[in-house]
C-alpha positions in Angstrom: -32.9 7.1 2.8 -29.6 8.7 2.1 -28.0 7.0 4.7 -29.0 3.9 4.0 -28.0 4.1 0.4 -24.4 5.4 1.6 -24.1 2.6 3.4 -24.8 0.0 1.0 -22.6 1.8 -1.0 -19.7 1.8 1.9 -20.8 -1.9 2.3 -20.3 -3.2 -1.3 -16.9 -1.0 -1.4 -15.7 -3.0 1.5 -16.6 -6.3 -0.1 -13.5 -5.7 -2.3 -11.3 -5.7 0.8 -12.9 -7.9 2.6 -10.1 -10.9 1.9 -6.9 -9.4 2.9 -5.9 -9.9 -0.9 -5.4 -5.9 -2.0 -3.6 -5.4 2.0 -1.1 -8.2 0.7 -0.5 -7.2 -2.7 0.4 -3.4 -1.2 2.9 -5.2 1.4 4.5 -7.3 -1.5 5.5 -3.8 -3.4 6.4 -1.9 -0.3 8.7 -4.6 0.7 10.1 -4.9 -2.6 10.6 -1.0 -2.8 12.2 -1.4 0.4 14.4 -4.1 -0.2 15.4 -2.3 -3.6 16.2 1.1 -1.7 18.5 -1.1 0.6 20.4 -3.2 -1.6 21.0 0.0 -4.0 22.1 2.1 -0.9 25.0 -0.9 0.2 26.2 -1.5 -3.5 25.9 2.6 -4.2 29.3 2.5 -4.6 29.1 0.2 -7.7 27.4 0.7 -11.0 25.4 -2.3 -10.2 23.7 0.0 -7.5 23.5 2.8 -9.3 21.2 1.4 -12.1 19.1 -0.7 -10.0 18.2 2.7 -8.5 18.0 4.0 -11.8 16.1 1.5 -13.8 14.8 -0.8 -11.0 12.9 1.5 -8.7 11.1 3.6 -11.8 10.0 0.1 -12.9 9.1 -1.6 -9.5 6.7 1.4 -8.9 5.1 1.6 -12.2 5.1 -1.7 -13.4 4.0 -2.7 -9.9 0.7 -1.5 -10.1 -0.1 -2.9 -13.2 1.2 -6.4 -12.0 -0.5 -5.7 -8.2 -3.8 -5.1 -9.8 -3.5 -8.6 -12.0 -2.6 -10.5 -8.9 -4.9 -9.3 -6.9 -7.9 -10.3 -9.9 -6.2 -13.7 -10.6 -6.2 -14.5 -6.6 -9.8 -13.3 -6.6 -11.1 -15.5 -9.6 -9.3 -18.3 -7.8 -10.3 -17.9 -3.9 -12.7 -15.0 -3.2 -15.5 -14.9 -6.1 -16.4 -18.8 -5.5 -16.8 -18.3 -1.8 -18.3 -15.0 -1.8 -19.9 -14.2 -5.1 -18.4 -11.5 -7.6 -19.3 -7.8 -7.5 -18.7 -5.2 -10.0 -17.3 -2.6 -9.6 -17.3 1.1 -11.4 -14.0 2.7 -11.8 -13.5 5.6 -10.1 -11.7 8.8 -12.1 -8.6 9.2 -10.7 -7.5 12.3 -12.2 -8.0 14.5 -9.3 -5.6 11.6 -7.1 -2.8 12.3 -9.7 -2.9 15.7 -9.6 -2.7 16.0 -5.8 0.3 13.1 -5.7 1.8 15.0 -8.2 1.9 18.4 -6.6 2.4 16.6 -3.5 5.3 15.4 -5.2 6.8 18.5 -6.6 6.8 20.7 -3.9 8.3 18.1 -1.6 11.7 18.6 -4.2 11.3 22.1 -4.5 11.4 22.4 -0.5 14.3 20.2 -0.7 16.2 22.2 -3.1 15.9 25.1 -1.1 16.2 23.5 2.2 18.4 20.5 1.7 18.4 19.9 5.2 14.3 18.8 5.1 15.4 15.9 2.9 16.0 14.1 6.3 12.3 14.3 7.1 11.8 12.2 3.6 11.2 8.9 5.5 8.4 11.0 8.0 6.6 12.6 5.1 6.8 9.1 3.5 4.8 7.4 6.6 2.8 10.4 6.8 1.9 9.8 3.2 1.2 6.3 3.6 -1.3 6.8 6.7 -3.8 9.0 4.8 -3.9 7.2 2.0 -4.6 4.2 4.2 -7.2 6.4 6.3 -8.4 7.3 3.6 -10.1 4.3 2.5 -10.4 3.5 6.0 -13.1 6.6 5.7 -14.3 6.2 2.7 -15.6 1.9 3.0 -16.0 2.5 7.2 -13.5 -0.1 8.0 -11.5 0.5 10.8 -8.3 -1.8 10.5 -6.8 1.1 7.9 -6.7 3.7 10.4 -4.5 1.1 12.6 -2.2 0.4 9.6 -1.8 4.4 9.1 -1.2 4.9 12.8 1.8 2.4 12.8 2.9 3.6 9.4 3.0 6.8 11.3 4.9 6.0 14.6 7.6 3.6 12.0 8.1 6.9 9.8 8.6 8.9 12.7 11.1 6.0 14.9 13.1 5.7 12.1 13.0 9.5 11.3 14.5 10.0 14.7 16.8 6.7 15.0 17.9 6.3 11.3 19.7 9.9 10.0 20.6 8.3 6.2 17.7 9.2 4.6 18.2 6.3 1.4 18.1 4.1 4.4 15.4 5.4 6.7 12.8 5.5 3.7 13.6 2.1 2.6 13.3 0.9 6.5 10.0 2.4 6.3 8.8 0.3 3.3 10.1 -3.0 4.4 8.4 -2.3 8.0 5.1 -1.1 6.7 5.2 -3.8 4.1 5.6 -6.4 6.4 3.1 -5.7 8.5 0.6 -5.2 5.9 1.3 -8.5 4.6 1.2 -9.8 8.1 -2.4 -8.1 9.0 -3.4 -9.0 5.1 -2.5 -12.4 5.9 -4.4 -12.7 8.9 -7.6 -11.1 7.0 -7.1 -13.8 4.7 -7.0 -16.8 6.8 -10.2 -15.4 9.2 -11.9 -15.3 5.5 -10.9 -18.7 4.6 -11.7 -19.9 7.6 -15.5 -18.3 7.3 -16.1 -18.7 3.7 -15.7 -21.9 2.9 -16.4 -23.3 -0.6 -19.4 -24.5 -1.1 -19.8 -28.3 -1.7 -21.2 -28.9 -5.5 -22.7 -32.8 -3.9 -24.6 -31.1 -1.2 -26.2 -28.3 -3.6 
């Protein structure tokens, strides 16, 4: 009986992902942090770089999710809820996910200003990062397509880790390649649930 109820539960999770939309809106704000890291890093010499690291990045990342999770609600009123039905949904605390990012976080600077020479493994630990969260919820809904999207997060962190040795440009490599190929499998996702969940015809009902 347990089983069964943890499997409807993994089954309604997965609902929510079900569309590709969430994989997409993630690729978007990767790519954007990437592109942002790039164009910062060629125009560092310039104030106009400096600030849109200073500014722009803080802002991408926070204001991101607020703007990700409206996009991702507005594109599922619009295409998912009157093929598929809507579900609700009870928010999960995520108190105890803040506090590990955060320490995450702070030790990865502390071990950098001790060892300045690990900042170079920033764009590694950043894939690394990357692939648990997405295995993660791979785990956690039973959907297997996150733990290939954290395996190539993982072997783009550690190519460019070994190819790219600016780290300013390694880590925004690894955005802009793990963004786009979450948008590209998010976009694929999509189109197979278009493609299967047509709207229903109101003249037929």
């Amino acid at each position: 009986m347990k089983e069964q109820v943890h499997t409807i539960i993994q089954q309604t999770q997965r609902y929510y992902y079900e569309d590709g939309i969430g994989e997409m809106t993630i690729g978007l704000l990767y790519l954007l942090i990437g592109i942002l890291l790039g164009t910062s890093y060629l125009y560092q010499e310039q104030p106009f770089g400096q600030r849109m690291l200073v500014i722009g990045l803080p802002l991408l990342v926070l204001g991101g999710g607020y703007v990700g999770n409206w996009l991702v609600r507005r594109a599922k009123q619009r295409v998912t809820y009157s093929r598929t039905g809507y579900v609700a949904y009870r928010k999960p605390t995520r108190l105890l996910g803040r506090w590990i990012v955060g320490l995450i976080l702070l030790g990865w600077i502390g071990l950098t200003l001790v060892f300045p020479q690990f900042s170079k493994l920033l764009p590694l630990v950043l894939g690394w990062f990357i692939a648990i969260s997405l295995g993660y919820i791979g785990y956690r809904i039973n959907l297997p397509r996150f733990y290939a999207l954290g395996g190539m997060a993982i072997l783009v962190a550690t190519v460019v880790t070994l190819q790219i040795g600016e780290v300013v440009v390694g880590t925004a490599v690894v955005f802009i390649a793990t963004g786009v190929i979450m948008l590209l499998t998010g976009g694929w996702v999509f189109g197979q649930y278009l493609r299967h969940h047509p709207v229903a015809d109101k003249e037929s009902e």
